[in-house]
C-alpha positions as CSV (number, residue, x, y, z in Angstrom):
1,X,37.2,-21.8,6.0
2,X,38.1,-18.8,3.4
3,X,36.8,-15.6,4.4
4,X,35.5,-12.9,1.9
5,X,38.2,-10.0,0.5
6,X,36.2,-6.8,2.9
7,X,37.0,-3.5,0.4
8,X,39.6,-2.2,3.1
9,X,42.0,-5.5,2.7
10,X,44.6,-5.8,0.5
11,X,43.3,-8.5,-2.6
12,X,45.3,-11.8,-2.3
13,X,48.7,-12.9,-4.4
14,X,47.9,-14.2,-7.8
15,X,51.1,-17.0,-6.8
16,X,54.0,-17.2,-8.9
17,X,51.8,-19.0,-11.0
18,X,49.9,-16.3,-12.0
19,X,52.5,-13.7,-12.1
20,X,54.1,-16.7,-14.6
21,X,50.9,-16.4,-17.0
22,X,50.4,-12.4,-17.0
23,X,54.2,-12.6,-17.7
24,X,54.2,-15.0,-20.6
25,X,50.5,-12.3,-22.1
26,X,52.9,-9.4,-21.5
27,X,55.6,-10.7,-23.9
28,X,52.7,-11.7,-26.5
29,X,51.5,-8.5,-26.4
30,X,54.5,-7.0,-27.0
31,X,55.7,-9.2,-29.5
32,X,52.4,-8.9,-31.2
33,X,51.7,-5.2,-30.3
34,X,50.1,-4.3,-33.8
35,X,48.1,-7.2,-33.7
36,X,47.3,-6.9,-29.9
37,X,46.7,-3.4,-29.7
38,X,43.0,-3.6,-30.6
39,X,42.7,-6.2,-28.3
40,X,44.1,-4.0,-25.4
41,X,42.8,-0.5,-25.8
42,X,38.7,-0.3,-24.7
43,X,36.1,2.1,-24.6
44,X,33.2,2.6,-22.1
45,X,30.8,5.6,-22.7
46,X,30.1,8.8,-20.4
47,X,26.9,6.2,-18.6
48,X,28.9,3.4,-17.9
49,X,32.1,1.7,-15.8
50,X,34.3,-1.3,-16.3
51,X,35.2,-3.6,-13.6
52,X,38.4,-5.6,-14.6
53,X,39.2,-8.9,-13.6
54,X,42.6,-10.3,-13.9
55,X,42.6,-14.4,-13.6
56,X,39.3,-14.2,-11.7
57,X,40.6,-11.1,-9.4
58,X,39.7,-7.1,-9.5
59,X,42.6,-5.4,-10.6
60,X,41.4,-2.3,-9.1
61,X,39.1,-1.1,-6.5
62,X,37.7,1.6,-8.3
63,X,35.6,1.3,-11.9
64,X,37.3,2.4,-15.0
65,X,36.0,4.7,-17.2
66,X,35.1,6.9,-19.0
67,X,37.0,6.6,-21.7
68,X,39.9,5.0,-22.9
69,X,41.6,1.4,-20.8
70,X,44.1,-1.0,-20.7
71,X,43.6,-4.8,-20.5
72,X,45.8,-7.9,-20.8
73,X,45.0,-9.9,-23.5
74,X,43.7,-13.6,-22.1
75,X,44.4,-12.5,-18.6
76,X,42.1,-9.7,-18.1
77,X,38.2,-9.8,-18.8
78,X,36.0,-6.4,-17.9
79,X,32.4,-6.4,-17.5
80,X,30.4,-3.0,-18.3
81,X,28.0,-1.3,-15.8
82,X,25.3,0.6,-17.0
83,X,24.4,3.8,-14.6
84,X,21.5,4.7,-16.3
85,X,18.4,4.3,-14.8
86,X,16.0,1.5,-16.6
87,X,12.5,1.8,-16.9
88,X,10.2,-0.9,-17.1
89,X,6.6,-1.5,-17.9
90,X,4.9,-4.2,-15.7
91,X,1.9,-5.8,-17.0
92,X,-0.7,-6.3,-14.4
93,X,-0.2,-9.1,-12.3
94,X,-4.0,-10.4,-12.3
95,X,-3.3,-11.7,-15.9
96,X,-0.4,-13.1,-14.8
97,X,-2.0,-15.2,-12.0
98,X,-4.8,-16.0,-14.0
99,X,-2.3,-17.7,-16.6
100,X,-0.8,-19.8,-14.2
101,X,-4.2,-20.6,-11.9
102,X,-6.1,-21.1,-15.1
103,X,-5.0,-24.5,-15.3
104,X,-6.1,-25.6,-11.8
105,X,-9.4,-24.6,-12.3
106,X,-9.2,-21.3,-10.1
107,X,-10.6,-17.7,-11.1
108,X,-8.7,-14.6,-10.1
109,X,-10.6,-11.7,-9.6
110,X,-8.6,-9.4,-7.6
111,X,-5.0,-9.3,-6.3
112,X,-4.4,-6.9,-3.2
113,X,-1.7,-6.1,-1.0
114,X,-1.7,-6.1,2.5
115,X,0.4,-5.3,5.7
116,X,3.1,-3.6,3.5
117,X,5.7,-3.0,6.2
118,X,8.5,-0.4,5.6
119,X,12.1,-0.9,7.2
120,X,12.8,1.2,10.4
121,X,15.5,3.7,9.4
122,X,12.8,4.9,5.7
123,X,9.7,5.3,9.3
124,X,12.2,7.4,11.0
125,X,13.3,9.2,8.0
126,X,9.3,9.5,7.3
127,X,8.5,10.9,10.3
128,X,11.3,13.4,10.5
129,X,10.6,15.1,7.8
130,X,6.4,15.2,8.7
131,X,8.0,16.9,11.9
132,X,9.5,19.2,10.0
133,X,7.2,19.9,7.8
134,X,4.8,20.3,10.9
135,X,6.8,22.4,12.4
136,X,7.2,25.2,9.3
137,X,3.6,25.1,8.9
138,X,3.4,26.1,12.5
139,X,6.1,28.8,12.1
140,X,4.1,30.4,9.0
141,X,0.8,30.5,10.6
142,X,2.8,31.8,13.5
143,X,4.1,34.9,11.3
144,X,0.9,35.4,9.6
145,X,-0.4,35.8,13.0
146,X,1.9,38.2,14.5
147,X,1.5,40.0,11.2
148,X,-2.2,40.6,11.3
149,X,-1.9,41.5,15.0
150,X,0.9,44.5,14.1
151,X,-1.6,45.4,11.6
152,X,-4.2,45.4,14.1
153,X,-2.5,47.4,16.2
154,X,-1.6,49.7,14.1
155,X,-4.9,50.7,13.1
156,X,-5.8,50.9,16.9
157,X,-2.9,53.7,17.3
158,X,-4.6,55.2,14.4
159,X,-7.8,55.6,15.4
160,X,-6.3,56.9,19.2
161,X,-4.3,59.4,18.0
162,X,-7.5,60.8,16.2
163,X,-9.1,61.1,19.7
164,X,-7.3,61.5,22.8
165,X,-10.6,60.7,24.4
166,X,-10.2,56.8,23.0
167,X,-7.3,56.6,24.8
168,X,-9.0,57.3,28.5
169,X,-11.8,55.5,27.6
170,X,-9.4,52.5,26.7
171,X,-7.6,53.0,30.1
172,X,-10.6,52.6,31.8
173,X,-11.8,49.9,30.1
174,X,-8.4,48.0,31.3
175,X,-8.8,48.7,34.7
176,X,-12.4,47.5,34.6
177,X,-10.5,44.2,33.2
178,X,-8.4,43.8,35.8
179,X,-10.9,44.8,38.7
180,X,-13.2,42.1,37.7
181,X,-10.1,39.5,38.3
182,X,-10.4,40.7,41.8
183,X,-6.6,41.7,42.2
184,X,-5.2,43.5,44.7
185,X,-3.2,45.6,43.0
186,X,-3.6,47.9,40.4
187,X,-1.3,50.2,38.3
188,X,-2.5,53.5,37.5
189,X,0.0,55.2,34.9
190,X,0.8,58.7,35.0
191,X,1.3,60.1,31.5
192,X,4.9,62.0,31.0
193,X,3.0,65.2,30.2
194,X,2.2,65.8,34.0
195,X,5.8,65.0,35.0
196,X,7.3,67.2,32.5
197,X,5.0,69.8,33.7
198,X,5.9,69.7,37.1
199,X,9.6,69.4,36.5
200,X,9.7,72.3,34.3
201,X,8.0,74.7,37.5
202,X,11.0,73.4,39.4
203,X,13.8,74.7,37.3
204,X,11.7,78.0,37.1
């Protein structure tokens, strides 16, 4: 049983029969090098890579190109890849399955799919990046909140500083808050003013 060349294994001999032949096309293309030369020196564009094969076998593990190669006349053969990206226009499929139904007699209306299911790793990728998504739209209605709230509040200190009477009637309002919870304890601050006043009688 032959097992497949994996891309980290070195390619296999090419036999001293080979080496024989890509001998013998080396000395022709020398002897015949004017000749030869056009058959030797190729061209693939910026869009596109050339695989070489060498009596059936990649030469090289990487693409040639772009630009300018080398190949062995009647030993080597290269086959182009296009990277561009094709475009095609499919015609709708319920003309195509009328055109093959038509001659047994059966009518397509309508072609539908159904149970389209996606492969695992494109859900998880799917769903991680709803998550994420989620979770900034969170964060932004987070800031706009804490936004409208500083805003808020600023207006409130505002409006306090234009009456120092708003500010008791506040405090009172708070511990009317917190009496109707039916704690046990509550704080009652003493404004630096008073403290400051006090202090300053001492050092008198």
């Amino acid at each position: 049983m032959l097992a497949p060349c994996l891309p980290d294994d070195k390619p296999p001999s090419l036999g001293c029969f080979g080496w024989f032949i890509i001998f013998i096309a080396i000395i022709i293309t020398i002897g015949l090098f004017p000749v030869t030369m056009f058959m030797c020196i190729k061209i693939v564009k910026e869009y596109e890579r050339a695989v070489i094969f060498r009596l059936g076998r990649i030469v090289d593990k990487k693409p040639k190109g772009p630009g300018i190669f080398f190949v062995l006349p009647c030993t080597d053969t290269f086959r182009k890849v296009d990277l561009r990206t094709v475009t095609f226009d499919i015609p709708a499929q319920e003309t195509a399955l009328d055109e093959a139904t038509s001659v047994w007699g059966i009518k397509v209306e309508r072609v539908e799919i159904k149970d389209v299911k996606l492969p695992i790793q494109l859900q998880r990728a799917m769903a991680a990046e709803a998550e994420a998504a989620r979770e900034a739209r969170a964060k932004v209605i987070a800031a706009e909140g804490e936004m409208n709230a500083s805003r808020a509040l600023k207006e409130a200190s505002l409006v306090i500083s234009e009456s120092p009477s708003a500010l008791q009637l506040r405090y009172l309002q708070t511990l009317s808050a917190i009496a109707a919870e039916r704690n046990s304890t509550i704080i009652f601050p003493v404004p630096i003013d008073i403290i400051q006043h006090f202090t300053s009688k001492k050092n008198e």
